[in-house]
C-alpha positions as CSV (number, residue, x, y, z in Angstrom):
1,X,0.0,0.0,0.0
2,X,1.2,3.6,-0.4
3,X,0.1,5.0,2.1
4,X,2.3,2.1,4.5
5,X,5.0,3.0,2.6
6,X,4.9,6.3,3.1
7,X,4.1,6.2,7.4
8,X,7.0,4.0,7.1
9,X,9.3,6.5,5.3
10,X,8.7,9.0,7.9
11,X,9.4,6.4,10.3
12,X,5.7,6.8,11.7
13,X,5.0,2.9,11.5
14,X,6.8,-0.4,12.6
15,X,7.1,-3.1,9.5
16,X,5.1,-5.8,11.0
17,X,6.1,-8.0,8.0
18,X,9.7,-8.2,7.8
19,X,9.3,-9.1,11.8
20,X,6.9,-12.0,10.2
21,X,9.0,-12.7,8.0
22,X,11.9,-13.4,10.2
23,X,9.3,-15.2,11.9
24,X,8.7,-17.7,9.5
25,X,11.8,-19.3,9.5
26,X,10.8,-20.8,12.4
27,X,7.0,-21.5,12.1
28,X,6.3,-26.0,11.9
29,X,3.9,-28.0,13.2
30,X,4.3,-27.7,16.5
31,X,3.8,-24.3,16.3
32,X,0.6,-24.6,14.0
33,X,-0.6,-26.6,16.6
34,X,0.0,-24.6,19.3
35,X,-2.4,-22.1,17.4
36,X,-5.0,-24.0,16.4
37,X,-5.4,-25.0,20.1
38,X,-5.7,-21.3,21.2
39,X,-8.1,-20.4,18.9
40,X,-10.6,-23.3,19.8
41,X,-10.0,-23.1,23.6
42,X,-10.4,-19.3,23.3
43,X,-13.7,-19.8,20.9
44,X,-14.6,-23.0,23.0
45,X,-15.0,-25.0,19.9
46,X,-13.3,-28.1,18.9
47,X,-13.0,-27.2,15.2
48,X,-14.5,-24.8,12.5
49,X,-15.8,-26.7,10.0
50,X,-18.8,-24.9,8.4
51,X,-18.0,-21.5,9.8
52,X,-16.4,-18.4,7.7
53,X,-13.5,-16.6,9.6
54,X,-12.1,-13.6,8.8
55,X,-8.7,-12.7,10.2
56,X,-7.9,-8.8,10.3
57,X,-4.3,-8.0,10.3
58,X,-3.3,-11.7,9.4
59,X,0.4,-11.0,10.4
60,X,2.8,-14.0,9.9
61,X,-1.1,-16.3,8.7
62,X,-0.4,-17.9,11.3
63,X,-3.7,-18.1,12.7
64,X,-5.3,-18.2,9.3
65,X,-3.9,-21.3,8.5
66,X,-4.6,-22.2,11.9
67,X,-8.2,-22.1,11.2
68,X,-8.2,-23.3,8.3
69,X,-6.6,-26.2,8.9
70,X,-9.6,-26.5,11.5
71,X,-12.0,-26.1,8.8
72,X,-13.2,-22.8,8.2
73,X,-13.1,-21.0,5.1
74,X,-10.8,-18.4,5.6
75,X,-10.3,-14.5,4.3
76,X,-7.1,-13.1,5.5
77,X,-6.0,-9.2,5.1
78,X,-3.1,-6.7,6.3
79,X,-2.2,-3.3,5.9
80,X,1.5,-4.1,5.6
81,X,2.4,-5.7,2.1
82,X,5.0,-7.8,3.4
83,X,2.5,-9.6,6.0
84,X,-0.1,-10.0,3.5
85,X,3.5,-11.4,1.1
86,X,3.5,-13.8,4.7
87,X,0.5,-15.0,4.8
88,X,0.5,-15.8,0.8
89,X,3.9,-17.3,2.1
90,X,2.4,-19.6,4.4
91,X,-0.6,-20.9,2.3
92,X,2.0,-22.0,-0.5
93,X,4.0,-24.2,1.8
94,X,0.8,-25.7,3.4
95,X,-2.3,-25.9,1.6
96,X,-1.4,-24.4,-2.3
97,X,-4.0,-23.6,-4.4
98,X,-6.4,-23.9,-1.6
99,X,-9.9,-22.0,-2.7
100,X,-11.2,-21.7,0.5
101,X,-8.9,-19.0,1.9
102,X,-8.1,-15.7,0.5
103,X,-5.5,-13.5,1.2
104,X,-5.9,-9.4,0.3
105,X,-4.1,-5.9,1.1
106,X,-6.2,-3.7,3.1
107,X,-7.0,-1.8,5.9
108,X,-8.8,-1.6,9.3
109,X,-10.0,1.9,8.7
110,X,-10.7,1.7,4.9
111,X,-14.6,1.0,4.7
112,X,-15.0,0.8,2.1
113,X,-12.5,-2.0,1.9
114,X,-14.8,-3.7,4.5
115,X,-17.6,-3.2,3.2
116,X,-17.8,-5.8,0.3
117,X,-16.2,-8.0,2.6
118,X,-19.6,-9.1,4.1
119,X,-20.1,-11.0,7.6
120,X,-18.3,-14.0,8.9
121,X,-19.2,-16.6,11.5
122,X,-16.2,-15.2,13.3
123,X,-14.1,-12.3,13.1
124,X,-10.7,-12.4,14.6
125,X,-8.0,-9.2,15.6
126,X,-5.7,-10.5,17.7
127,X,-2.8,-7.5,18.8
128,X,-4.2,-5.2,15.4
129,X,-6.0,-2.8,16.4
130,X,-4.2,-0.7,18.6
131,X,-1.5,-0.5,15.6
132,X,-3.7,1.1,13.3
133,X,-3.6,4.9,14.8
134,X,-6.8,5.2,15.3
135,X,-7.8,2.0,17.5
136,X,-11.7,3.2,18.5
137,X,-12.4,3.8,14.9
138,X,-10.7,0.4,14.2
139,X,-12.8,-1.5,16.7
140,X,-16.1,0.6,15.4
141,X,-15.0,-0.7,12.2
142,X,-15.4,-4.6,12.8
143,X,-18.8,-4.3,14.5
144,X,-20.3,-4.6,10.4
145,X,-18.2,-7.5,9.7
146,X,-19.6,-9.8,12.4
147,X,-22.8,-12.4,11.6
148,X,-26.0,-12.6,13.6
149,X,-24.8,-15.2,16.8
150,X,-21.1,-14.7,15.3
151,X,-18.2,-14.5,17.6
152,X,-15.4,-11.2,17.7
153,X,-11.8,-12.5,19.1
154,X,-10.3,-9.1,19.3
155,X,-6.6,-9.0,22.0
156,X,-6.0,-5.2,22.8
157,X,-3.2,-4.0,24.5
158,X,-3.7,-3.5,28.4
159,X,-3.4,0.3,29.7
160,X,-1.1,0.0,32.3
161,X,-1.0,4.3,32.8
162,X,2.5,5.8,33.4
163,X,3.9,2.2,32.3
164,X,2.2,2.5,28.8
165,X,3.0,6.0,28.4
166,X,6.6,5.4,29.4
167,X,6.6,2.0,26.5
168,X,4.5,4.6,23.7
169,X,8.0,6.5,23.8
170,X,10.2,3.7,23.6
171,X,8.1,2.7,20.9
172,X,8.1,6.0,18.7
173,X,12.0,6.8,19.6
174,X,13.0,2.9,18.1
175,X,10.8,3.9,14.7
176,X,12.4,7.4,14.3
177,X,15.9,5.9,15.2
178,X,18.7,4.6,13.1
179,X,19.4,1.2,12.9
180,X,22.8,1.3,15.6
181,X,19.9,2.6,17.9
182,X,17.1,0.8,17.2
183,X,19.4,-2.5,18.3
184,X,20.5,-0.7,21.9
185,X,16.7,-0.6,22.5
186,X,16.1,-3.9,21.8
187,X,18.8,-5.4,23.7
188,X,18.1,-3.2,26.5
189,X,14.6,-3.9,26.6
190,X,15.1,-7.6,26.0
191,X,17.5,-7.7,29.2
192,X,14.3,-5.5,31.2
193,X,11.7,-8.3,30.0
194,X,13.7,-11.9,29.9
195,X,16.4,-10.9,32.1
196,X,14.9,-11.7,35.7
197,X,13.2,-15.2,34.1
198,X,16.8,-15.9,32.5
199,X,18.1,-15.4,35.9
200,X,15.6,-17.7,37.4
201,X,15.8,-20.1,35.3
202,X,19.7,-20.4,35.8
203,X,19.3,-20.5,39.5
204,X,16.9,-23.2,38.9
205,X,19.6,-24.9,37.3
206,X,17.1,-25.1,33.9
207,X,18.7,-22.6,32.1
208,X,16.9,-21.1,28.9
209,X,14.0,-23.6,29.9
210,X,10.8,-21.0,29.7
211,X,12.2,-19.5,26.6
212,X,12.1,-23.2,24.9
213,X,8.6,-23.3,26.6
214,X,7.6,-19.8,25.1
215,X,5.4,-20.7,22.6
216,X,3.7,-23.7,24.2
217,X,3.2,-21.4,27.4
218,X,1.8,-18.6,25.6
219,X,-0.3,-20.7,23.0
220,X,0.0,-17.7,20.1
221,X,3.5,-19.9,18.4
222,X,5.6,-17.4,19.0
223,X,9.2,-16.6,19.7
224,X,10.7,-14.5,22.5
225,X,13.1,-12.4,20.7
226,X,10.7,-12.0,17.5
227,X,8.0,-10.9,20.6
228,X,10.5,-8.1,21.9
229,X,11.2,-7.1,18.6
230,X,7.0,-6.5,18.4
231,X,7.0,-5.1,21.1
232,X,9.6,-2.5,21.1
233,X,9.0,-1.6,17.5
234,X,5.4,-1.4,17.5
235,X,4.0,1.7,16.6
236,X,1.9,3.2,16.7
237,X,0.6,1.8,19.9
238,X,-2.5,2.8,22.0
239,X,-3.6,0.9,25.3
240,X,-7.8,0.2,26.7
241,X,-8.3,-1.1,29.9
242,X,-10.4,-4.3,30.0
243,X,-13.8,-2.5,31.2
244,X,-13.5,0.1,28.5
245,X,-13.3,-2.7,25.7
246,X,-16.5,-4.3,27.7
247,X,-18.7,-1.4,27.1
248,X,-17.8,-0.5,24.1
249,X,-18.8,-3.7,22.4
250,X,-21.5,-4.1,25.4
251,X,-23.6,-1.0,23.6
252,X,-23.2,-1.7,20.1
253,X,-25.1,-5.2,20.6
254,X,-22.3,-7.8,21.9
255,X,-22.1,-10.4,25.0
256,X,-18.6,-11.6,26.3
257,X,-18.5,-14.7,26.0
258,X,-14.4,-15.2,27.1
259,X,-12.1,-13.2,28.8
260,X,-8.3,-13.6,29.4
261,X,-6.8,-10.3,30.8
262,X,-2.8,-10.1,31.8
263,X,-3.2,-9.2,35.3
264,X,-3.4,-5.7,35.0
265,X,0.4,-6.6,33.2
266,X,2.3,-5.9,30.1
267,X,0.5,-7.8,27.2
268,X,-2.8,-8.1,26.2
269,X,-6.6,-8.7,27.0
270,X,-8.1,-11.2,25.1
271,X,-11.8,-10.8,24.7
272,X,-14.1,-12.9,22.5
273,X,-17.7,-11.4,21.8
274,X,-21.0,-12.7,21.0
275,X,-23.8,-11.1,18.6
């Protein structure tokens, strides 16, 4: 898209997709797995045969293959080109030619994107949103795209106050930096977020054991450097605590149905809606 390229040449936006696609090189089975469990224990379902899913901000297509490989038929978009150059990535090494998942460009806050879209058993945002600049518009956005008794998995970042303020700078400074920079901040902040479990885990005389675990633990498949990397890089970022995301679905028409939070922690809230 243009206008990515552009937010990106004024170092206004994190590239997603060549964290994806980094990412990649270390996606298998296991980890396809580990996904496919998340989303059914999170959507208390044992597979998704017979049910559309529409995955917004498809990332890595991790989770879009996930559910499709659980049966759904799938349609998978991104704002950044090289996550939607992911996905398409990961549908060619596991299920080519396969006409019952698509994979577009587009955006969160085009609605006109959306709108020929149509509505999907369940819709599916997990750590999106609050990228796009203008999250509230982004969750409005969604409400369309979700069918009559259909389910909306959306993970938003938790507000944490001076925490999150503090981690919106970090954030902004490593996309306006040079690269020298940008990899101080990440080994700093990678020493502030695995150092202590590092530590413990030496102690315990199991060293690196929870980083080998990360993915299992976490359910999502992913990778603790490629996390911090996420993390620190993405912008922009806002934050919603877990009653404001409650609501604002609650008045436009929606029931929770599940909800993870992370302890009033760094990380998200999971939250999956009913219509």
């Amino acid at each position: 898209m243009i206008e990515h390229a552009r937010e990106v040449s004024r170092r206004e936006r994190f590239e997603f997709g060549a964290n994806w696609t980094k990412f990649l090189n270390v996606v298998d089975d296991e980890r396809i797995a580990q996904a496919e469990e998340s989303l059914c224990n999170m959507l208390t379902v044992s597979d998704l045969r017979g049910k559309s899913f529409l995955d917004v901000g498809s990332g890595s297509g991790l989770f879009s293959l996930a559910a499709r490989r659980l049966g759904a038929t799938v349609f998978s978009f991104d704002y950044d080109p090289s996550s939607v150059a992911c996905t398409r990535e990961l549908k060619r090494r596991y299920l080519p030619d396969d006409a019952k998942w698509d994979i577009e460009e587009g955006s969160a806050l085009d609605r006109n994107f959306l709108s020929r879209l149509g509505k999907f058993d369940v819709v599916y945002s997990w750590g999106v949103l609050h990228h796009t600049g203008a999250m509230w518009e982004a969750l409005d956005n969604v409400v369309p795209l979700v069918a009559a008794r259909g389910q909306l998995f959306v993970a938003i970042y938790n507000d944490q106050g001076r925490p999150s303020v503090m981690w919106r700078t970090v954030k902004k400074a490593y996309c306006g930096a040079s690269e020298p920079f940008r990899t101080v901040l990440l080994l700093l902040a990678f020493t502030r977020l695995w150092g202590p479990t590092m530590l413990r885990d030496l102690i315990k005389g199991q060293p690196g054991a929870t980083a080998r675990n990360y993915g299992k633990a976490r359910g999502r498949g992913m990778s603790p450097w490629r996390d911090v990397v996420d993390w620190v890089g993405g912008y922009p970022f806002e934050v919603a605590k877990p009653e404001e995301i409650f609501n604002f679905y609650r008045d436009r028409g929606f029931r929770l149905d599940q909800l993870q939070t992370c302890a009033g922690g760094l990380g998200c809230n999971q939250f999956v809606f009913v219509r």
